[in-house]
C-alpha atoms as a printed R data frame, in Angstrom:
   type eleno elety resid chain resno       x       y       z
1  ATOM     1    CA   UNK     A     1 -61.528 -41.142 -24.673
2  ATOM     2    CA   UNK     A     2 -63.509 -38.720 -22.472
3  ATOM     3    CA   UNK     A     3 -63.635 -38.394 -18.728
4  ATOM     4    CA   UNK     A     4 -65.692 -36.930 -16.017
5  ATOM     5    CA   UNK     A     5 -63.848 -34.662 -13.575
6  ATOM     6    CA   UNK     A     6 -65.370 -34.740 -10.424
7  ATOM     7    CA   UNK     A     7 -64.181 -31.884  -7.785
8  ATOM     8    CA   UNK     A     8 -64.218 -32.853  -3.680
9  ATOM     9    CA   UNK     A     9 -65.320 -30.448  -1.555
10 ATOM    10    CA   UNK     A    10 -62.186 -29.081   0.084
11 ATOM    11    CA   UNK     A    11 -60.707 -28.327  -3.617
12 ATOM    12    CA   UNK     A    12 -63.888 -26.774  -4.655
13 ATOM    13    CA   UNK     A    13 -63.514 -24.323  -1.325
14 ATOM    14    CA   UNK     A    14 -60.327 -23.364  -2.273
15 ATOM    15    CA   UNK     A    15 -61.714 -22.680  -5.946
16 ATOM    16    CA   UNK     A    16 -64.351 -20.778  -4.892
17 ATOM    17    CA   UNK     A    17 -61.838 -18.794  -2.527
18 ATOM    18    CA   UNK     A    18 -59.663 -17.646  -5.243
19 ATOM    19    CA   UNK     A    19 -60.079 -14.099  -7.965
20 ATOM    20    CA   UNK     A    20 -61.393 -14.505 -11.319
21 ATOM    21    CA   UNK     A    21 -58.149 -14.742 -13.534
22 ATOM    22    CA   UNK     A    22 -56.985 -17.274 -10.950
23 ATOM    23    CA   UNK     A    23 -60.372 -19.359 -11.106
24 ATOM    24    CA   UNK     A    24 -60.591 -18.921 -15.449
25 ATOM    25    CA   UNK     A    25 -56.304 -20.510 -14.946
26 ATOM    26    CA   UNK     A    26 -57.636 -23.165 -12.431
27 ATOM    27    CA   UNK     A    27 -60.670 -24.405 -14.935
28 ATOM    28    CA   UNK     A    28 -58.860 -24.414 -18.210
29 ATOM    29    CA   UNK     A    29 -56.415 -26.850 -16.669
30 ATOM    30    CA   UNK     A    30 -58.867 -29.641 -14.700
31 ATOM    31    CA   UNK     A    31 -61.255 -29.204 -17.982
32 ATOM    32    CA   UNK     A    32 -57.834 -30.356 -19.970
33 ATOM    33    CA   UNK     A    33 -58.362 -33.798 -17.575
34 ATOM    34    CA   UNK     A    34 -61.250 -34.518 -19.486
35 ATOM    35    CA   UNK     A    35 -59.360 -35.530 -22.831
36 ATOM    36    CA   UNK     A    36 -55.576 -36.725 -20.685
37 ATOM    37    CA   UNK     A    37 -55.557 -37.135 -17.608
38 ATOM    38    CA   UNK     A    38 -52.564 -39.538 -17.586
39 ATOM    39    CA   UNK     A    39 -49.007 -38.083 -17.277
40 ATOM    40    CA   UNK     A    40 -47.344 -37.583 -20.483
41 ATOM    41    CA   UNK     A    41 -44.629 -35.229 -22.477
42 ATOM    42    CA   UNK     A    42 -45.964 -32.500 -21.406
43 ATOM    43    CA   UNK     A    43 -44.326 -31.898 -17.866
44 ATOM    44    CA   UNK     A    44 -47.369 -30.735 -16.286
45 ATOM    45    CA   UNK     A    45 -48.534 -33.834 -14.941
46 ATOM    46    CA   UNK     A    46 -47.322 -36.597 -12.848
47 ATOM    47    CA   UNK     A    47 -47.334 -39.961 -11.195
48 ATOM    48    CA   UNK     A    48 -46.963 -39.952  -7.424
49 ATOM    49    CA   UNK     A    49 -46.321 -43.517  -6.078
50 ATOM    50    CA   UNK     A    50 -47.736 -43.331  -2.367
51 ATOM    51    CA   UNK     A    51 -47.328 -46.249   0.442
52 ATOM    52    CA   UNK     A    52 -49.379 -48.741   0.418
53 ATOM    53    CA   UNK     A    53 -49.962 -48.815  -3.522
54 ATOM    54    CA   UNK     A    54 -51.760 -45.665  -3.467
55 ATOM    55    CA   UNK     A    55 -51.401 -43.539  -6.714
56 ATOM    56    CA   UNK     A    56 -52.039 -40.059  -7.025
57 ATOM    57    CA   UNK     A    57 -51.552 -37.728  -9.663
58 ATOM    58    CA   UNK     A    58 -49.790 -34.149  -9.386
59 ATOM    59    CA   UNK     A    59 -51.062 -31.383 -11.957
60 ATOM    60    CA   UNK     A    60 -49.102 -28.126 -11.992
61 ATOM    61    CA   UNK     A    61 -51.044 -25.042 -13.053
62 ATOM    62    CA   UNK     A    62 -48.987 -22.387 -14.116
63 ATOM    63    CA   UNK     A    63 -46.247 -21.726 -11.106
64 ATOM    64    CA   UNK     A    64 -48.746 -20.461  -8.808
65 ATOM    65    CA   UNK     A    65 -51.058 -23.866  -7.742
66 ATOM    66    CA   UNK     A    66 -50.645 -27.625  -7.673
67 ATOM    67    CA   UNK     A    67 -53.859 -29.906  -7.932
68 ATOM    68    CA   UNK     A    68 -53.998 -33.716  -6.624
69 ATOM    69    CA   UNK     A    69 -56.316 -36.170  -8.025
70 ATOM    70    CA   UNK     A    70 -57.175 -40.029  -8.838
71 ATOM    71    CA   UNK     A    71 -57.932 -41.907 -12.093
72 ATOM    72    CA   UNK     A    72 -60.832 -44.645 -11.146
73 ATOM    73    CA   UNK     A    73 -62.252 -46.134 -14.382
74 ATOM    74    CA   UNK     A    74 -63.253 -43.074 -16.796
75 ATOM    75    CA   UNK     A    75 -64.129 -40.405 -13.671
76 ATOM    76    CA   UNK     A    76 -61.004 -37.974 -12.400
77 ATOM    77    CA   UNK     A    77 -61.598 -37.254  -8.266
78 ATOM    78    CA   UNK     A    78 -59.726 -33.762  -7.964
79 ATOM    79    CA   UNK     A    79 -59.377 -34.293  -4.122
80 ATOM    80    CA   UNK     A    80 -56.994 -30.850  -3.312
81 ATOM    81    CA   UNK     A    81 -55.863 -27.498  -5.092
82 ATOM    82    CA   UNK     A    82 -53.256 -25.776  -3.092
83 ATOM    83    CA   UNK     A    83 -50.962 -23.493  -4.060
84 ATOM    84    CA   UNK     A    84 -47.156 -24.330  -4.731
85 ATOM    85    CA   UNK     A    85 -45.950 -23.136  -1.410
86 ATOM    86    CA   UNK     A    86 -48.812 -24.919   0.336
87 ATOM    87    CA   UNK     A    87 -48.151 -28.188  -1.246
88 ATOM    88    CA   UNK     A    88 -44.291 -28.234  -0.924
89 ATOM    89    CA   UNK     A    89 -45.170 -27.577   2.894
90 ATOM    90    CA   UNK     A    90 -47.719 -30.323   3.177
91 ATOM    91    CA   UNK     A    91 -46.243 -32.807   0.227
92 ATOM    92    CA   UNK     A    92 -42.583 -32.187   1.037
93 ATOM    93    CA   UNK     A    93 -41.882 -31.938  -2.264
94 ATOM    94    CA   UNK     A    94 -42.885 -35.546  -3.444
């Protein structure tokens, strides 16, 4: 099964914002959401259970980032890419 990854704006800032290594690390991983984008073994990604029914997905990259998206039919919205400390700060550790 394949899926479109679609990038919001603010992520896409942040993307654009980082250094080349980080960028090539950032785009291996979302282009992996194209084949799985559904938690699994692999500890990489998970299932956060919001209020209100909302459910958004966590995907670590490497130790240094943390990107948040949504599954809606075959498409994958990745709404924000922060880094670890930024998302522990904002997230408080969900």
């Amino acid at each position: 099964m394949s899926y479109s990854v679609r990038i919001d704006t603010d992520a896409s800032t942040f993307f654009a914002d980082r250094d080349l290594k980080s960028r090539r690390i950032i785009r291996a991983h979302l282009k992996d959401l194209e084949t799985d984008p559904y938690p699994g073994k692999a500890g990489d990604k998970e299932l956060l259970n919001l209020p209100d029914g909302v459910k958004i997905y966590r995907l670590h990259i490497g130790r240094t980032f943390t990107a948040y998206y949504e599954i809606v039919g075959k498409i994958v919205y990745v709404n924000e890419i922060l880094t670890i400390e930024q998302a522990h700060k904002k997230y408080k550790r969900l």
